[in-house]
C-alpha positions in Angstrom: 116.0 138.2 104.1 114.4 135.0 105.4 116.1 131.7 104.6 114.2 129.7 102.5 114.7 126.6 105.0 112.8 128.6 107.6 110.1 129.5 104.9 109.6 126.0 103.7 109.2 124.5 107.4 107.3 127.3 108.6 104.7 127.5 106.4 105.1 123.2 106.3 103.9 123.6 110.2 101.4 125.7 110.0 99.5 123.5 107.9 100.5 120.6 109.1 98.9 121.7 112.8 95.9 123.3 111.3 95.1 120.0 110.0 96.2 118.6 113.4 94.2 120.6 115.2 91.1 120.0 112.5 92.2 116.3 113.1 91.6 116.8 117.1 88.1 118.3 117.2 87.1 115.3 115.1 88.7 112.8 117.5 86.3 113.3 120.1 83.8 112.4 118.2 85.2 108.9 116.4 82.4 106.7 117.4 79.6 108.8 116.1 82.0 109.5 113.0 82.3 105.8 112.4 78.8 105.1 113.1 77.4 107.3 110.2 80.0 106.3 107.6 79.1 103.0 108.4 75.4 104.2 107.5 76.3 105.4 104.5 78.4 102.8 103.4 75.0 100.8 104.1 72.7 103.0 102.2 74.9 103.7 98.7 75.4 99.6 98.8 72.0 98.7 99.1 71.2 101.1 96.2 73.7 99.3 93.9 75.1 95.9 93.3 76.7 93.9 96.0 79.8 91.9 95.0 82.1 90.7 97.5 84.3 93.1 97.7 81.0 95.4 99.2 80.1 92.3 101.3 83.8 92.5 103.0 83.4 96.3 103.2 80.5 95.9 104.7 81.5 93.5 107.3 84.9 95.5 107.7 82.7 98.7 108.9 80.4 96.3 111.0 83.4 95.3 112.9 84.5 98.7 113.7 81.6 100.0 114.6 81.4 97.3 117.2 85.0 97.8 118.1 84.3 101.8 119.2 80.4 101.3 120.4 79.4 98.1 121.7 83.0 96.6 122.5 85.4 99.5 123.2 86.4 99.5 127.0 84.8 101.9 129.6 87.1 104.6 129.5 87.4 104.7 125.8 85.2 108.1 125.5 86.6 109.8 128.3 90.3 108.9 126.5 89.7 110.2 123.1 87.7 113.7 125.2 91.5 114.2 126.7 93.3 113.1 123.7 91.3 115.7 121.5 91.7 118.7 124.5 95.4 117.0 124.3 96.0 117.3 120.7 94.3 121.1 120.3 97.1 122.2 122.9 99.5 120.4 121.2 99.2 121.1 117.5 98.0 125.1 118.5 101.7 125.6 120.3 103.2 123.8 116.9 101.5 126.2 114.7 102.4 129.0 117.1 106.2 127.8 116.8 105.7 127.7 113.0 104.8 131.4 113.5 107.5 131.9 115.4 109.8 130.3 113.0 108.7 132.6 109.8 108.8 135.8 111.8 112.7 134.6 112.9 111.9 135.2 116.5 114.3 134.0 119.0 112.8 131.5 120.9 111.4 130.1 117.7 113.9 126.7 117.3 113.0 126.1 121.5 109.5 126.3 120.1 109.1 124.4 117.0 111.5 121.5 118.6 109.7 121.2 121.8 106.2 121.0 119.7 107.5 118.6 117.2 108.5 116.6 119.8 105.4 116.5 122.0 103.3 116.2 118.7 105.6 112.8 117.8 105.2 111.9 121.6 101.4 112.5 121.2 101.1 110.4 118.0 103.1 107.5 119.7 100.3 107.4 122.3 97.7 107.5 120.2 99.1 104.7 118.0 99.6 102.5 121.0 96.0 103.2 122.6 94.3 103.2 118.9 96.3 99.6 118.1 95.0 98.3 122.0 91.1 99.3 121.2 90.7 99.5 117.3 92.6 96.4 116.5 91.1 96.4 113.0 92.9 99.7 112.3 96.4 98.5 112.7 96.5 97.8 109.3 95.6 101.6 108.0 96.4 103.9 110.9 99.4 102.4 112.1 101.2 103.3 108.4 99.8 106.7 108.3 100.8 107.4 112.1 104.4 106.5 111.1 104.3 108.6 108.0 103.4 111.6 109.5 105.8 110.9 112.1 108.5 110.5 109.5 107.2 114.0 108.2 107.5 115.5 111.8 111.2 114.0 112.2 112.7 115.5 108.9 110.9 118.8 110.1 112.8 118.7 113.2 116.1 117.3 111.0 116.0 120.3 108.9 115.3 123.1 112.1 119.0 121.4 114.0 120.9 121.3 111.3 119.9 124.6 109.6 119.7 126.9 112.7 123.2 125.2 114.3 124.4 127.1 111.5 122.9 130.2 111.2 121.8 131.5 114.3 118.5 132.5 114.2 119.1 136.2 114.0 117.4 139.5 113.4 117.9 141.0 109.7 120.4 143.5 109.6 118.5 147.0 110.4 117.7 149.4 106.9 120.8 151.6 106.2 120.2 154.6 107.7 116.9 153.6 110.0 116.9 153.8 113.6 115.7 151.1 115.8 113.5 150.9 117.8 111.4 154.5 118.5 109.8 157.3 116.2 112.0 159.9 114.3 
């Protein structure tokens, strides 16, 4: 039987890195995501009433269009191609660990520690380099960053402490079953 630690992070990674690796194939595509919810924003306010509250949202979206079009730096789309090819690696080895984790395979603390941490190492990147362009973000993204990294950390918290403990071992084989061949 499976301890329920390993059930409850296992199946905690794997969606946790599917949504990472959704996340990623939508990162290389930020300005033109940004762009058209900026046109939207623009369309459903100009059907109803403007306040100022839709005047600041507005403006807010105006900004950070400019911020990722007009006024991000040179190598801005060429970063976020590698950081997407980055992140795909990245969160398909995490939910390859998480696998590896539910089916109590050997390797599977190596695994799920080294992905957590490259996915916090990834995140720290990307919350430097998003801060550095997308200034206007800092507010929202910077929060959320160090959320999930919070998430990722008591993840990894529970993996040390619980597998120190019980190594990470094979169920004991059926009573009177053979391993390994046909009868």
């Amino acid at each position: 039987m499976r301890p329920r630690w390993v059930t409850s992070v296992g199946v905690s990674g794997i969606i946790l890195g599917s949504l990472g690796i959704l996340g990623a194939i939508q990162t290389h595509y930020l300005p033109q995501i940004i762009v058209a919810q900026s046109r939207m924003l623009s369309q459903s306010i100009d059907r109803g009433a403007r306040s100022p509250v839709t005047d600041a949202m507005q403006q807010l979206m105006t900004s950070l269009v400019d911020s990722v079009t007009v006024n991000a730096p040179a190598w801005f789309g060429t970063w976020l191609a590698c950081l997407s090819v980055a992140m795909v690696l990245v969160f398909s080895i995490y939910v390859y660990a998480s696998v590896s984790l539910l089916k109590m395979e050997p390797h599977a603390v190596r695994w799920f520690v080294g992905a957590t941490i490259a996915v916090c190492a990834l995140k720290i990147v990307q919350a430097i380099v998003g801060a550095l362009v997308l200034p206007i973000l800092r507010l929202v993204a910077i929060p959320l960053i160090v959320f999930s990294l919070m998430i990722d950390i008591v993840l990894l918290a529970v993996v040390l402490a619980k597998s120190s403990r019980s190594a990470m071992q094979y169920p004991p084989p059926l009573p009177g079953g053979r391993m390994g061949g046909s009868q």
